[in-house]
Structures are given as C-alpha cells and as structure tokens.
C-alpha atoms as one frame of an Amber mdcrd trajectory, in Angstrom:
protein
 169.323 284.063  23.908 165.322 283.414  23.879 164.081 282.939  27.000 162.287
 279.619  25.448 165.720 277.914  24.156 167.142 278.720  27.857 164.562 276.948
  29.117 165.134 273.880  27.019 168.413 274.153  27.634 168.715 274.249  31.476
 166.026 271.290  31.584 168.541 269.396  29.271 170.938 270.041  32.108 169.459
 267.281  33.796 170.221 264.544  31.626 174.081 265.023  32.199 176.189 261.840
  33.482 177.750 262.844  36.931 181.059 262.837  35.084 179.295 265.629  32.717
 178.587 267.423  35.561 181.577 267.454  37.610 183.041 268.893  33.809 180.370
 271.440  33.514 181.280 272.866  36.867 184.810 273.000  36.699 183.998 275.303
  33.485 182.096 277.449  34.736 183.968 277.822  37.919 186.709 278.513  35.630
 189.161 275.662  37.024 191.128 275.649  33.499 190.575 279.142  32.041 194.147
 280.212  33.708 195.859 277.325  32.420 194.304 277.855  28.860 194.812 282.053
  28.334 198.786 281.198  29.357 198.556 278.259  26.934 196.652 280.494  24.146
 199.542 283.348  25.407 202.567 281.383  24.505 201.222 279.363  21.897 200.978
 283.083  19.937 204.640 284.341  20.929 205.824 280.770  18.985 203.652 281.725
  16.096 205.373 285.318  15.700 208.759 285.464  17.776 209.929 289.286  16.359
 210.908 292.149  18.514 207.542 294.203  18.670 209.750 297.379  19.195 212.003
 296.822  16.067 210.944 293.782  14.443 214.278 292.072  14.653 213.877 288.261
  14.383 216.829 287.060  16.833 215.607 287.356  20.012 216.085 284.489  23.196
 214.250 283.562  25.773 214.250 286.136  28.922 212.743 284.214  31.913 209.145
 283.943  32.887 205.990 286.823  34.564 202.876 285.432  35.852 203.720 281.673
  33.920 204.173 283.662  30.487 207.462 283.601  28.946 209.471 286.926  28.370
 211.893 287.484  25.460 214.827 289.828  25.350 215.761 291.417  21.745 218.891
 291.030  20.833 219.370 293.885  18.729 217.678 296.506  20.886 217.791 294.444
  24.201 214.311 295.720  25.250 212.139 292.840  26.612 208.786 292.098  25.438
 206.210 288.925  25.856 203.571 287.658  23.492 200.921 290.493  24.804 203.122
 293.780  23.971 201.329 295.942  21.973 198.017 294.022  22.454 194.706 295.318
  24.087 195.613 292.568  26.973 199.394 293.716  27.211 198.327 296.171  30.506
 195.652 293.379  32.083 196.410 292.503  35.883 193.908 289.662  35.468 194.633
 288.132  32.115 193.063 284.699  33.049 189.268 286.496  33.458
C-alpha cells in the first residue's frame, strides 16, 4: 500500500462512531476469526460430503475435533473432516 493512501486512511480512522471502533478492534484482535474459519470449515464439508479416501457418497456424522465436525465413511470406515487432503488439513492453529 502507498505510504500516502495509509496516511489518509489512518487519519480517516478518526471519524469512526465509538460503536465503529469497538468493531474495528474486535477485528483486528481477531475476536471472531475462530468462530468464522470453523464456520467457513463446515460450511465446505456440507458443500462436498464424499469420502476423500474413496469418494463414496454415504458417509454419517463421526463426532466433533477442535468444534469441526468429523465424518466416518461408510464404505471404507476411515474418518475424515472437511480439511483432509487440504493445505490446512495438518494446521495446529487453523483459526490464525
């Protein structure tokens, strides 16, 4: 970003409502970026529910890790969630 639109930008900062402010911090502090990567999470097992090992379609529910639901194939009977085989399926920290 140019140095000059920062500028204008931070000084903009000041002309935020308290309630704008209290928002902007609890961003940044990352209050709701947990709660919104599980959301984003299980909101993309719904969209594709198939056994990433063998791509069978009838799988059920298998409990819950870390507030991310767990599936259990029923053909296979390996157990997967919406992050296996994904870049963020070996992340200890998937909220950051």
């Amino acid at each position: 970003m140019d140095a000059k639109l920062f500028r204008g930008w931070l000084h903009q900062l000041g002309e935020l409502s308290d309630r704008q402010r209290d928002q902007l911090k609890h961003r940044l502090l990352g209050g709701e970026a947990s709660d919104d990567a599980r959301d984003w999470i299980n909101r993309r097992a719904q969209e594709s529910l198939a056994c990433p090992h063998c791509q069978a379609a009838h799988v059920q529910r298998w409990g819950r890790e870390s507030e991310i639901q767990r599936y259990r194939c029923c053909d296979c009977h390996r157990t997967f969630n919406a992050l296996t085989g994904s870049p963020l399926a070996g992340l200890k920290c998937r909220e950051v």
